[in-house]
Biopython code that builds the backbone (N, CA, C, O; Angstrom):
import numpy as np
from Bio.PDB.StructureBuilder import StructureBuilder

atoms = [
    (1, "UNK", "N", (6.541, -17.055, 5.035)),
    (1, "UNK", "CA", (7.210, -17.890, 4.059)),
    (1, "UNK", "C", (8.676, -18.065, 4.452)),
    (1, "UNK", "O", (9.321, -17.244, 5.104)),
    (2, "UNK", "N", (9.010, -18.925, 4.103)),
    (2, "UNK", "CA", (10.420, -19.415, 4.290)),
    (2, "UNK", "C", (11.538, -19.712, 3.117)),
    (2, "UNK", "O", (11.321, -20.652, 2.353)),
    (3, "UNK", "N", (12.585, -19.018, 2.984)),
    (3, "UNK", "CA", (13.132, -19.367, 1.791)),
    (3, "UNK", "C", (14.807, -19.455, 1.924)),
    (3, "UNK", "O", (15.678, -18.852, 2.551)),
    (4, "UNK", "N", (14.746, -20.472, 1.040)),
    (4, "UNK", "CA", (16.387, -20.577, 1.275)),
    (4, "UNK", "C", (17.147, -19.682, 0.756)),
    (4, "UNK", "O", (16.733, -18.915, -0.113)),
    (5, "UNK", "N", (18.415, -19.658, 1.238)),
    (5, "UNK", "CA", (19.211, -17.910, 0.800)),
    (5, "UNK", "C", (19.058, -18.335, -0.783)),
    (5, "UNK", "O", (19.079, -19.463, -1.275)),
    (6, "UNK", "N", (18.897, -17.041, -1.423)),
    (6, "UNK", "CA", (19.380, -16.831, -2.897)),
    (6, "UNK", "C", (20.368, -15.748, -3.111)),
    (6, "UNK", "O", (20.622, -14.777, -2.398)),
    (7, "UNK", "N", (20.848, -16.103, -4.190)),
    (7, "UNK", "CA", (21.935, -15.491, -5.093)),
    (7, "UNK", "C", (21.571, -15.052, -6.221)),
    (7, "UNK", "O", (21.030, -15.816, -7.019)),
    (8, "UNK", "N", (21.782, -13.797, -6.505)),
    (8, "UNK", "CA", (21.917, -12.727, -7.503)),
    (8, "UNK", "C", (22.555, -12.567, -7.827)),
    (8, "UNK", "O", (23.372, -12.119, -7.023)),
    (9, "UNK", "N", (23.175, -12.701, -9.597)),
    (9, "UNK", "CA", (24.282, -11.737, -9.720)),
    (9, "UNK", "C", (23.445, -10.547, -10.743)),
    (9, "UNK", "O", (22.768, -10.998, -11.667)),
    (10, "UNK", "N", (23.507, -9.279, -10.576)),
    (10, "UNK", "CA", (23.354, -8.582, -11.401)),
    (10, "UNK", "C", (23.791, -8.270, -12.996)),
    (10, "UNK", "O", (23.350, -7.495, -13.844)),
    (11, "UNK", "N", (24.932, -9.306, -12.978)),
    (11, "UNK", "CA", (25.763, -9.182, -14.467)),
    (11, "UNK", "C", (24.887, -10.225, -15.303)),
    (11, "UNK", "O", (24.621, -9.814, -16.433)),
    (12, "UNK", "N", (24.416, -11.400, -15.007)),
    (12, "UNK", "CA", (23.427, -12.279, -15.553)),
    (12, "UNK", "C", (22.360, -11.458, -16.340)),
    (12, "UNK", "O", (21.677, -10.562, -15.843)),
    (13, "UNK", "N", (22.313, -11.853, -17.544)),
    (13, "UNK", "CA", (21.182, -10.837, -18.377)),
    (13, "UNK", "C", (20.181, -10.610, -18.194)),
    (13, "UNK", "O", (19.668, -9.587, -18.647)),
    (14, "UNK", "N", (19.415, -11.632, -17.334)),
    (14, "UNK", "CA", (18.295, -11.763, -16.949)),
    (14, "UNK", "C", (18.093, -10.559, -15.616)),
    (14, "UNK", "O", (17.134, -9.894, -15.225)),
    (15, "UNK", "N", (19.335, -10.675, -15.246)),
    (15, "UNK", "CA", (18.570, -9.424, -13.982)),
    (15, "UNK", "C", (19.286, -7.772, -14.698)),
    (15, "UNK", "O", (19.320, -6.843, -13.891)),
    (16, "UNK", "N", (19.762, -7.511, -16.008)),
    (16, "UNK", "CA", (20.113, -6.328, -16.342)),
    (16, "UNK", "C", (19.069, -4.962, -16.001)),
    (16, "UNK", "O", (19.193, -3.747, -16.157)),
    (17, "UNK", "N", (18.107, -5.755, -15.514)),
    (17, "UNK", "CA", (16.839, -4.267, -15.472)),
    (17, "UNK", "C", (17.194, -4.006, -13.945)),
    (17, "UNK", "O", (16.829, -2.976, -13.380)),
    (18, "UNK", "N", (17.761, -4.774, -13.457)),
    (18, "UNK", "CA", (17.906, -4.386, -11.539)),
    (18, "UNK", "C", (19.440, -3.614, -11.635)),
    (18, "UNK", "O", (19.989, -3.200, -10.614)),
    (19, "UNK", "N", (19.871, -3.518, -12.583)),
    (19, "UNK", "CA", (20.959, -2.495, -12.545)),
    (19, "UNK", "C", (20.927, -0.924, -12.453)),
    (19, "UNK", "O", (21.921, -0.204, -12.360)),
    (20, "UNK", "N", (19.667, -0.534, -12.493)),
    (20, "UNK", "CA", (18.842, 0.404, -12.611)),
    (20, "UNK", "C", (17.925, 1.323, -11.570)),
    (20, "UNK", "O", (16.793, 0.932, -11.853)),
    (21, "UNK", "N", (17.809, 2.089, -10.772)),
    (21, "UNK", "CA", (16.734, 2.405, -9.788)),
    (21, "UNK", "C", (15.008, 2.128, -10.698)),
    (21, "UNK", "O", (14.644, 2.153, -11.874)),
    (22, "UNK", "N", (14.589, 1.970, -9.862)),
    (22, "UNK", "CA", (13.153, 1.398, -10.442)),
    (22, "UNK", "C", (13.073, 0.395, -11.361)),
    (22, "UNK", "O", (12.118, 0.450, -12.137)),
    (23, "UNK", "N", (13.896, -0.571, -11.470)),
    (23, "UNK", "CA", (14.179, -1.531, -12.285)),
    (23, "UNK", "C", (13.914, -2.730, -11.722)),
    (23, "UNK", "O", (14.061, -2.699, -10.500)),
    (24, "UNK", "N", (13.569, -3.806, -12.169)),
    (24, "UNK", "CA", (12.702, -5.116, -11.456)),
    (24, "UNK", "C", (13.391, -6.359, -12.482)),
    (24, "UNK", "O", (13.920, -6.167, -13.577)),
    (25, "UNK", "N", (13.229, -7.540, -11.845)),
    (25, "UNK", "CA", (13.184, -8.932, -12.418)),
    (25, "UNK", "C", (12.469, -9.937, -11.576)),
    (25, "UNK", "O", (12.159, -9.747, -10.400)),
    (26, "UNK", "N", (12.309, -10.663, -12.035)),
    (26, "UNK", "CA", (11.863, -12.405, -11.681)),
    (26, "UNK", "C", (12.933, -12.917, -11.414)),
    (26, "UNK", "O", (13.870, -12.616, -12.154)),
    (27, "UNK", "N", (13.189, -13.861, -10.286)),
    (27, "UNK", "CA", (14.031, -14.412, -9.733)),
    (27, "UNK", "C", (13.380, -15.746, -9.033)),
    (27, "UNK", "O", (12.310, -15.681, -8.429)),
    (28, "UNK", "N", (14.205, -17.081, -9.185)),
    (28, "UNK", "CA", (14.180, -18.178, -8.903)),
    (28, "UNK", "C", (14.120, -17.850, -6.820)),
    (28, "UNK", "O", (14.797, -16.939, -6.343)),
    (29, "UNK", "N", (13.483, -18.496, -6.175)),
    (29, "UNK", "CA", (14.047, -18.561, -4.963)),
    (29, "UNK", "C", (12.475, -18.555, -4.210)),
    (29, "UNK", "O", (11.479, -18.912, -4.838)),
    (30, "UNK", "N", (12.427, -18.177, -3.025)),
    (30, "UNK", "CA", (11.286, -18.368, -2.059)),
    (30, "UNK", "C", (10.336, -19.647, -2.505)),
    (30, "UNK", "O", (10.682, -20.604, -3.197)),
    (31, "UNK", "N", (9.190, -19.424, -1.982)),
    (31, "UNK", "CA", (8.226, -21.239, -2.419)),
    (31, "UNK", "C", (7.523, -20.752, -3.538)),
    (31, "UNK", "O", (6.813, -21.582, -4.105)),
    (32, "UNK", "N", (7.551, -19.449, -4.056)),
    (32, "UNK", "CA", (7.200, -19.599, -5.875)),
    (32, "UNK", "C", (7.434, -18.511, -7.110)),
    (32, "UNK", "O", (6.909, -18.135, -8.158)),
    (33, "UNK", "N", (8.760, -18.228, -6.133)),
    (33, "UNK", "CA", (9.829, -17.386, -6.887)),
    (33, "UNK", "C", (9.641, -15.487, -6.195)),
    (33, "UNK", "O", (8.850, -15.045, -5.361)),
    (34, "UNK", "N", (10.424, -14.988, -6.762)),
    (34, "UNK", "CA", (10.488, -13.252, -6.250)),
    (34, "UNK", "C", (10.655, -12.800, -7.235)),
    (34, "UNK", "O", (11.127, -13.273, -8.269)),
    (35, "UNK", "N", (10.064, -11.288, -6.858)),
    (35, "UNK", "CA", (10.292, -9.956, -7.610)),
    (35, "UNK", "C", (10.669, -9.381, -6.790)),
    (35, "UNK", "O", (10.112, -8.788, -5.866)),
    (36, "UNK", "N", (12.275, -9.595, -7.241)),
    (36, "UNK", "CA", (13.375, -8.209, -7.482)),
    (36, "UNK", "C", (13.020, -6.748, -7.830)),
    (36, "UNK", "O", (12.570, -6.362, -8.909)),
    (37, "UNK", "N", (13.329, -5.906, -6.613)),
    (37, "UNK", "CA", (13.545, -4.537, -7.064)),
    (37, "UNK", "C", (14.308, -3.501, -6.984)),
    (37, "UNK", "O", (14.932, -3.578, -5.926)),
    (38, "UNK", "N", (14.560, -2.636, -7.519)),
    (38, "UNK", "CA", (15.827, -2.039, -7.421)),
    (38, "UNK", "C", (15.310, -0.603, -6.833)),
    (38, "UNK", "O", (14.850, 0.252, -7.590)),
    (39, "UNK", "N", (15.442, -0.374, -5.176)),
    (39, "UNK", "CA", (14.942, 1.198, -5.060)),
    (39, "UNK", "C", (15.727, 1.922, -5.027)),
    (39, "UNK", "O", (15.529, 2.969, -4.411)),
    (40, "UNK", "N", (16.670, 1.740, -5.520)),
    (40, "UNK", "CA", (17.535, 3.109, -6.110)),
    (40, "UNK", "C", (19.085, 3.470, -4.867)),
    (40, "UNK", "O", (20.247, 3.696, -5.203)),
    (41, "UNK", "N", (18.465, 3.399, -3.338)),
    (41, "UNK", "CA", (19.456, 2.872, -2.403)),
    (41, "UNK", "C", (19.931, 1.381, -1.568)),
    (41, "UNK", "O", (20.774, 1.129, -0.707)),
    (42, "UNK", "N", (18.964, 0.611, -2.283)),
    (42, "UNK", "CA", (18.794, -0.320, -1.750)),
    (42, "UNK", "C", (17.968, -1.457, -2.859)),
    (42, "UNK", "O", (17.788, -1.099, -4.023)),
    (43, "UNK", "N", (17.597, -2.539, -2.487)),
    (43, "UNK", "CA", (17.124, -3.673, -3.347)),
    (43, "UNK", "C", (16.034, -4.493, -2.357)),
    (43, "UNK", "O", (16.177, -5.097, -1.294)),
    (44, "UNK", "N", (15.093, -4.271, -3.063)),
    (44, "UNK", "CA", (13.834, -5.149, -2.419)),
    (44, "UNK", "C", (13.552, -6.884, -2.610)),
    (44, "UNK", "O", (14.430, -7.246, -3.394)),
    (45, "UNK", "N", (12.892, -7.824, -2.310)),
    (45, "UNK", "CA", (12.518, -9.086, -2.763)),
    (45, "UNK", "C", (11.722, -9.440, -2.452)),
    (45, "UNK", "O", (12.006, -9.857, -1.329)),
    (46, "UNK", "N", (10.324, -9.709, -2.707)),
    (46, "UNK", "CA", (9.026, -10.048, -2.517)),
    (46, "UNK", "C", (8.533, -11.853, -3.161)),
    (46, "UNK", "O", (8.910, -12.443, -4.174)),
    (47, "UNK", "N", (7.796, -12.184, -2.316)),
    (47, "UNK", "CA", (7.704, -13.308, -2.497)),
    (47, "UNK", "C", (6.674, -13.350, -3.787)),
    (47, "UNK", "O", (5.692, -12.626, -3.624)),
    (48, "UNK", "N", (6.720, -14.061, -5.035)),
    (48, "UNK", "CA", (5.509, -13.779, -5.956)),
    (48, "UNK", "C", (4.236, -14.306, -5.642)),
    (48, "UNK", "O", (3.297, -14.188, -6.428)),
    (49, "UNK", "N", (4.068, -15.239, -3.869)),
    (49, "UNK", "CA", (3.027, -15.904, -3.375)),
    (49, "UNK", "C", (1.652, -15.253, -3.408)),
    (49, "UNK", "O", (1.988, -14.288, -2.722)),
    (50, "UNK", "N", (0.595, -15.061, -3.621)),
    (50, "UNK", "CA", (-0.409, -13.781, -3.228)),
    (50, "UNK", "C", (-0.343, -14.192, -1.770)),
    (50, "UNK", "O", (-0.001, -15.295, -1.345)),
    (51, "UNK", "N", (-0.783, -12.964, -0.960)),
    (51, "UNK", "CA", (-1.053, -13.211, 0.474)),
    (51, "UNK", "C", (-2.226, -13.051, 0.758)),
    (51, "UNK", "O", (-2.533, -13.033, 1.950)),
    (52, "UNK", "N", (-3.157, -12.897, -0.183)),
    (52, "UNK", "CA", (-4.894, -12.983, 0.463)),
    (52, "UNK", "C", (-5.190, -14.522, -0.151)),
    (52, "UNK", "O", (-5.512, -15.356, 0.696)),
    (53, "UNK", "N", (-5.124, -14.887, -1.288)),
    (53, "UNK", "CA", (-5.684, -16.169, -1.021)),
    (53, "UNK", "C", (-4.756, -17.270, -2.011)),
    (53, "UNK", "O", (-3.955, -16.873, -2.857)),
    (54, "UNK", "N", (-4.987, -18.465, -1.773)),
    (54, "UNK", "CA", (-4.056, -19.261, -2.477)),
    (54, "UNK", "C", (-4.973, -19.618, -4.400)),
    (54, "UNK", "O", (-6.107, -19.992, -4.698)),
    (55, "UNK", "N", (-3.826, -19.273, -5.185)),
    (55, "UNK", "CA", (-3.957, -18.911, -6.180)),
    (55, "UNK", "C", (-3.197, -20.108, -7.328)),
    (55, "UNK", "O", (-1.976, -19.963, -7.264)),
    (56, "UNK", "N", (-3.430, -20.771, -7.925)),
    (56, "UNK", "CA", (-2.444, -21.112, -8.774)),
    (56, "UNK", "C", (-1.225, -20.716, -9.546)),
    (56, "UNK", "O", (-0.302, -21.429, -9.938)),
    (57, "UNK", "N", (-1.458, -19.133, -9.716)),
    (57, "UNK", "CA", (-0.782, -18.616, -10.566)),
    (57, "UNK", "C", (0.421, -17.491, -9.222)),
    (57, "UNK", "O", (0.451, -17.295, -8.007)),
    (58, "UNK", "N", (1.029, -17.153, -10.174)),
    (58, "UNK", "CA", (2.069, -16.165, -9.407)),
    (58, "UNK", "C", (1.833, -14.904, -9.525)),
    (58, "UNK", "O", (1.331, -14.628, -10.614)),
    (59, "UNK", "N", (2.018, -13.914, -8.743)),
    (59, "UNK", "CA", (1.568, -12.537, -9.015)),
    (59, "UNK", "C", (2.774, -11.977, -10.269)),
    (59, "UNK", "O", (3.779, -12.490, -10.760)),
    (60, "UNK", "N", (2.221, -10.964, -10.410)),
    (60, "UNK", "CA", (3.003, -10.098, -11.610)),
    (60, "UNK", "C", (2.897, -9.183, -11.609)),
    (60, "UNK", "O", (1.963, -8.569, -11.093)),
    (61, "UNK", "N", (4.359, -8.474, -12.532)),
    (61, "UNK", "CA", (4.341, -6.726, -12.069)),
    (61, "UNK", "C", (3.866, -6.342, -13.521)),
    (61, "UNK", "O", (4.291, -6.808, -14.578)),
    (62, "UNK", "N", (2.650, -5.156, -13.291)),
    (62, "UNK", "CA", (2.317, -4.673, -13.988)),
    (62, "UNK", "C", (2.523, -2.884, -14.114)),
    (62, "UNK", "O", (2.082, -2.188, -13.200)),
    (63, "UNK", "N", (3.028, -2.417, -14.980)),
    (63, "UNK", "CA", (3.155, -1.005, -15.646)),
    (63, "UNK", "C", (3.941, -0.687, -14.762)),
    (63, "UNK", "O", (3.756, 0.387, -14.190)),
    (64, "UNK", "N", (5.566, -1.919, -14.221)),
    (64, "UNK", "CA", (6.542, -2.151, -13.600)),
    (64, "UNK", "C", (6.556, -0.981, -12.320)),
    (64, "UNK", "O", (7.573, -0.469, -11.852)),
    (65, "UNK", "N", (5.516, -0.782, -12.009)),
    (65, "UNK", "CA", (4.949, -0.015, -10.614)),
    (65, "UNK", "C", (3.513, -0.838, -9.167)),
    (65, "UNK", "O", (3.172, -0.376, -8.079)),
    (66, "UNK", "N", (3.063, -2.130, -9.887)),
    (66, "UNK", "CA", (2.321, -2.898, -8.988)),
    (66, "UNK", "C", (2.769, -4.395, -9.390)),
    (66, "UNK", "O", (3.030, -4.964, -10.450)),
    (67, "UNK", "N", (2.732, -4.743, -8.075)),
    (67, "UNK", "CA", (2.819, -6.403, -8.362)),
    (67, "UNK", "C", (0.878, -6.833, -8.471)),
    (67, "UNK", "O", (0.016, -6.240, -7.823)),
    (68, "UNK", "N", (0.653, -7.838, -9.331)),
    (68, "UNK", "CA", (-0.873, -8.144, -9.627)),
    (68, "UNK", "C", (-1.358, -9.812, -9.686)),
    (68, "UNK", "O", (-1.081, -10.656, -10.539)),
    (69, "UNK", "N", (-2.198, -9.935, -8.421)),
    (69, "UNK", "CA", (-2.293, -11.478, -8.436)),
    (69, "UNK", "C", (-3.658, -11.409, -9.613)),
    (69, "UNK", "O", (-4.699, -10.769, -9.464)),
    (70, "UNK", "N", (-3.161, -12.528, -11.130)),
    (70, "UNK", "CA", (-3.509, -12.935, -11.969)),
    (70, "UNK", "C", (-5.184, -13.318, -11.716)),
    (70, "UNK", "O", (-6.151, -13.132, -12.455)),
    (71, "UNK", "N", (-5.113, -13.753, -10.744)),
    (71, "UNK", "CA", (-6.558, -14.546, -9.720)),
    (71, "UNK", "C", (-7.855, -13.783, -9.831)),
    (71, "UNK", "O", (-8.990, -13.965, -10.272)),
    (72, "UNK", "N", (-7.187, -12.884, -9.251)),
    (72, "UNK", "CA", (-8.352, -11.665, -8.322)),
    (72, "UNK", "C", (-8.210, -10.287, -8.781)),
    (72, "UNK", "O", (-9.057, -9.442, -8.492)),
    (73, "UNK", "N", (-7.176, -10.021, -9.484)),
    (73, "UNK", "CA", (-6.500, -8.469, -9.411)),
    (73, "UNK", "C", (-6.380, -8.049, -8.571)),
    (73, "UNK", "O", (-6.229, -6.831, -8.659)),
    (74, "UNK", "N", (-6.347, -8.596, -7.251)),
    (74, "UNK", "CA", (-5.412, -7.930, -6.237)),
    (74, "UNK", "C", (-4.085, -7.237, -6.224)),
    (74, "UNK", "O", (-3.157, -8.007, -5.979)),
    (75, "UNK", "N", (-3.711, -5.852, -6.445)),
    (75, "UNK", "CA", (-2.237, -5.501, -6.434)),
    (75, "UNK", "C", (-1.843, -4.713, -5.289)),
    (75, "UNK", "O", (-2.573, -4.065, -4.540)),
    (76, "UNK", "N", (-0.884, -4.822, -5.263)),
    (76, "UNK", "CA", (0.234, -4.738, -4.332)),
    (76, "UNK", "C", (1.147, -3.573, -4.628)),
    (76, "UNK", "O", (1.291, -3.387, -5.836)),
    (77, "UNK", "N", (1.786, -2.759, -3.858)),
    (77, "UNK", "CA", (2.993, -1.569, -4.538)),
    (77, "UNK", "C", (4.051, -2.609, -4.634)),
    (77, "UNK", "O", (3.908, -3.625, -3.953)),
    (78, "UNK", "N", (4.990, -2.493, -5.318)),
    (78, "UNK", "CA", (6.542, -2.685, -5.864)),
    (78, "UNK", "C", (7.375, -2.476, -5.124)),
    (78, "UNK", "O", (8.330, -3.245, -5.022)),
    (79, "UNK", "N", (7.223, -1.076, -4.198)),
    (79, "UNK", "CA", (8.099, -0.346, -3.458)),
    (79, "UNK", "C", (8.067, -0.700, -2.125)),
    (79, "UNK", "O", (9.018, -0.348, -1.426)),
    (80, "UNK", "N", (6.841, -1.547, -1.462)),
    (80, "UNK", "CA", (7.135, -2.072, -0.100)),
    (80, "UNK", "C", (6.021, -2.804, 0.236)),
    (80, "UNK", "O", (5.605, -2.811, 1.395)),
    (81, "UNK", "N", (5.269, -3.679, -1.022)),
    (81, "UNK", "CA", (4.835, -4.619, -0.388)),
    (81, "UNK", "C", (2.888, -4.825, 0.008)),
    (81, "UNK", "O", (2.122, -5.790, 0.016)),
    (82, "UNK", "N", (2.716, -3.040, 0.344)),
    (82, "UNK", "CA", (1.889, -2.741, 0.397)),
    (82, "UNK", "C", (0.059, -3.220, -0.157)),
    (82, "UNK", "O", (0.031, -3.867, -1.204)),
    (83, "UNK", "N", (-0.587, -3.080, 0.150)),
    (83, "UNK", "CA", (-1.734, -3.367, -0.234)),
    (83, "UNK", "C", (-2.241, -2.312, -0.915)),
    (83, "UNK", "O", (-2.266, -1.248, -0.297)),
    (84, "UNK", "N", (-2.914, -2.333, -2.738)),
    (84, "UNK", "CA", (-2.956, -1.395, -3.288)),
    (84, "UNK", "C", (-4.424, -1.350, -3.542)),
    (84, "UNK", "O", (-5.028, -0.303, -3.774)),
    (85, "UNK", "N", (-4.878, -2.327, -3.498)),
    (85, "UNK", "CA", (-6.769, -2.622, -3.154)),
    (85, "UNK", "C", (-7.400, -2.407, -2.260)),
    (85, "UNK", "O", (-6.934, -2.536, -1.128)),
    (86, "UNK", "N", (-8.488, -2.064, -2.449)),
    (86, "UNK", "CA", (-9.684, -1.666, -0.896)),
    (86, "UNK", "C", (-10.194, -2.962, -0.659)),
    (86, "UNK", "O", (-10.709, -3.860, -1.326)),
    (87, "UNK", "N", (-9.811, -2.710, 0.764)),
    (87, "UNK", "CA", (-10.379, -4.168, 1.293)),
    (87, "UNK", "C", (-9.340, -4.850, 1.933)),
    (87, "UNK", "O", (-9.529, -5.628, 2.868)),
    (88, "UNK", "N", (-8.130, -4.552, 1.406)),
    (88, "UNK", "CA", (-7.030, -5.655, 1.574)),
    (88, "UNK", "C", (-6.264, -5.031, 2.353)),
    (88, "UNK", "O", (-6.081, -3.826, 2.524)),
    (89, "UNK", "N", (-5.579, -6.442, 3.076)),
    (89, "UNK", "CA", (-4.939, -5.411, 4.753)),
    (89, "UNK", "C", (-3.624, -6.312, 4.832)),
    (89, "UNK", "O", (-2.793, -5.926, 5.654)),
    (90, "UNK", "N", (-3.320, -7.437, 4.109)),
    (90, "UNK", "CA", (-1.958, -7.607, 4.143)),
    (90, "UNK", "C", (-1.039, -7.801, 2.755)),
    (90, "UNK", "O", (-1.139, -8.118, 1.570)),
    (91, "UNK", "N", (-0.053, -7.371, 3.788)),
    (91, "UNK", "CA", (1.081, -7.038, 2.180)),
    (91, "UNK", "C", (1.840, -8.318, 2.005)),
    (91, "UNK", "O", (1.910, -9.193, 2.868)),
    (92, "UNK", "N", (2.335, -8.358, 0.967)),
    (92, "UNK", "CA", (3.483, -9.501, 0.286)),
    (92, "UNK", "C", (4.840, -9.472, 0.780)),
    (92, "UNK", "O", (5.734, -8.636, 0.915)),
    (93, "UNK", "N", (4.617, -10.951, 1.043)),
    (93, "UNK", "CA", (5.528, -11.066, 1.712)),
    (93, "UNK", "C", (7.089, -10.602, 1.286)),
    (93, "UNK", "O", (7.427, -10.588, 0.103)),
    (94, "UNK", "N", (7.999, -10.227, 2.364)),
    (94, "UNK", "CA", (9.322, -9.687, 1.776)),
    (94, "UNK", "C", (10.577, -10.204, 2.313)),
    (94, "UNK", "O", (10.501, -10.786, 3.395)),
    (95, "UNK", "N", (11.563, -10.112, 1.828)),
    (95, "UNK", "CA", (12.690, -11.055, 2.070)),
    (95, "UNK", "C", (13.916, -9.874, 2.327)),
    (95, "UNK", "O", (14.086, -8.964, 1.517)),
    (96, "UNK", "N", (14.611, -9.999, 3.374)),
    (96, "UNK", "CA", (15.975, -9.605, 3.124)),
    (96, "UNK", "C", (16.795, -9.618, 1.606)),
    (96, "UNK", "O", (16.925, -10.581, 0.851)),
    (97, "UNK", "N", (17.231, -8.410, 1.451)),
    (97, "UNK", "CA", (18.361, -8.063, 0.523)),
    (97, "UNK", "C", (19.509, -7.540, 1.309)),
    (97, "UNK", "O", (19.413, -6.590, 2.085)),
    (98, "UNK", "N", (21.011, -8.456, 0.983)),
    (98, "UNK", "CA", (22.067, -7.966, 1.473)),
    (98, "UNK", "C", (22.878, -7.593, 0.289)),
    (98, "UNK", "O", (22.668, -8.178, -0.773)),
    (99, "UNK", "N", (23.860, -6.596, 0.384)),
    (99, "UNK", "CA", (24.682, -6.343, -1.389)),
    (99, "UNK", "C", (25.453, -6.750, -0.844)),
    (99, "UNK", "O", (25.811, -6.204, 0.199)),
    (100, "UNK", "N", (26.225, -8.220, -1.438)),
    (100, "UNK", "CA", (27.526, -8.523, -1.039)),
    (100, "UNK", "C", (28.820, -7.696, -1.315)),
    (100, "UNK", "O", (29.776, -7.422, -0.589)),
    (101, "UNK", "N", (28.463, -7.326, -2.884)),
    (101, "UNK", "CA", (29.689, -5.922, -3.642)),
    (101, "UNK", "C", (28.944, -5.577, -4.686)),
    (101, "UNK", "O", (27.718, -5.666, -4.641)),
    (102, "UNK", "N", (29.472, -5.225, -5.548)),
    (102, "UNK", "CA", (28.983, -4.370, -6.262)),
    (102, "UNK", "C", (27.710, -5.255, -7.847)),
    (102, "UNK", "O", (27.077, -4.647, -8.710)),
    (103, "UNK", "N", (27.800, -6.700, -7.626)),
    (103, "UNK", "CA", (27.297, -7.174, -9.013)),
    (103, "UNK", "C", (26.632, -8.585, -7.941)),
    (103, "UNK", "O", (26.017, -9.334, -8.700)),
    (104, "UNK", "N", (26.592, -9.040, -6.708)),
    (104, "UNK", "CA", (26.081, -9.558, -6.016)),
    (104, "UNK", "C", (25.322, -9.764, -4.931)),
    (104, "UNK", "O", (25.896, -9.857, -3.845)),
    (105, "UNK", "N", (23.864, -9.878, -5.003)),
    (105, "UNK", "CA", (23.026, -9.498, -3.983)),
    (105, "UNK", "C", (22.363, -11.037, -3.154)),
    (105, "UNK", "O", (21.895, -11.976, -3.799)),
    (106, "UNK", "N", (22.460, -11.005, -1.665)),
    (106, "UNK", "CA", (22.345, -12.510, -1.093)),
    (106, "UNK", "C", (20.541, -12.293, -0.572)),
    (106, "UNK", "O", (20.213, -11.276, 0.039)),
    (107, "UNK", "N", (19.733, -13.158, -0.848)),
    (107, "UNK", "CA", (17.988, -12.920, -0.171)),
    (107, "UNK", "C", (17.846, -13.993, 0.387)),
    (107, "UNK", "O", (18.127, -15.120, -0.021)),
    (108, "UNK", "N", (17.261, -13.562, 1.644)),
    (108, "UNK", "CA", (17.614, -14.335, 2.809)),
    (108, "UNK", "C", (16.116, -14.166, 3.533)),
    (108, "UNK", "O", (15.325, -13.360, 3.044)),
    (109, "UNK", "N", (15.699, -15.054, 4.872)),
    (109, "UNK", "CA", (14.523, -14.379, 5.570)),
    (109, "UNK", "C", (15.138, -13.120, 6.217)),
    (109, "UNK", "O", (16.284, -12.700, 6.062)),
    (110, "UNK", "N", (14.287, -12.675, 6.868)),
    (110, "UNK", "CA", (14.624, -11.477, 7.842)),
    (110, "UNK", "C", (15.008, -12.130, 9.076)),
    (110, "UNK", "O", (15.336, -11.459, 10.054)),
]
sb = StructureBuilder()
sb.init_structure("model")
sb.init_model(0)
sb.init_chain("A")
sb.init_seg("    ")
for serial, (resi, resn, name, xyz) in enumerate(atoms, 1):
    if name == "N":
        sb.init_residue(resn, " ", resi, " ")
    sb.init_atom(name, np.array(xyz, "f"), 0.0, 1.0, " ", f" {name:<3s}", serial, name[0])
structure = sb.get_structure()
């Protein structure tokens, strides 16, 4: 996937849960948006695309520890992307996180 840089600010209310280690949001950006995560040294961004099959819907984080395509119940870990189903051998896609300072984060490809 390909996505144009995005911008985060963490002070925006909408991302107040990524202020947090283990803390997540929804974010505008990639070809059908990201989940934001906050691992505590660092900040993750996953594409909400499923990567096993094309889906109408967007995946979602459930019991804010799996991302879950709506489709299939295919889930995914939070923490890197991973494949959390038997059977399934690729992970979701992920995006660069850079911290510009302290309340601004830039997501970028790798």
């Amino acid at each position: 996937d390909i996505i144009s840089p995005a911008t985060i600010n963490l002070v925006n209310p909408q991302f107040i849960d990524l202020q947090v280690p283990a803390g997540w949001a929804y974010a505008t950006g990639g070809p059908r948006g990201l989940i934001m995560y906050n691992a505590g040294s660092s900040f993750k961004a996953f594409s909400r695309e499923c990567p096993v099959e094309l889906c109408a819907n967007n995946l979602i984080v459930e019991n804010d520890i799996k991302m879950v395509c709506p489709c299939d119940d295919y889930a995914f870990s939070i923490l890197d992307g991973s494949p959390q189903t038997a059977g399934i051998s690729v992970s979701v896609c992920e995006f660069r996180v850079t911290q510009i300072n302290s309340t601004i984060l830039s997501v970028t490809n790798f």
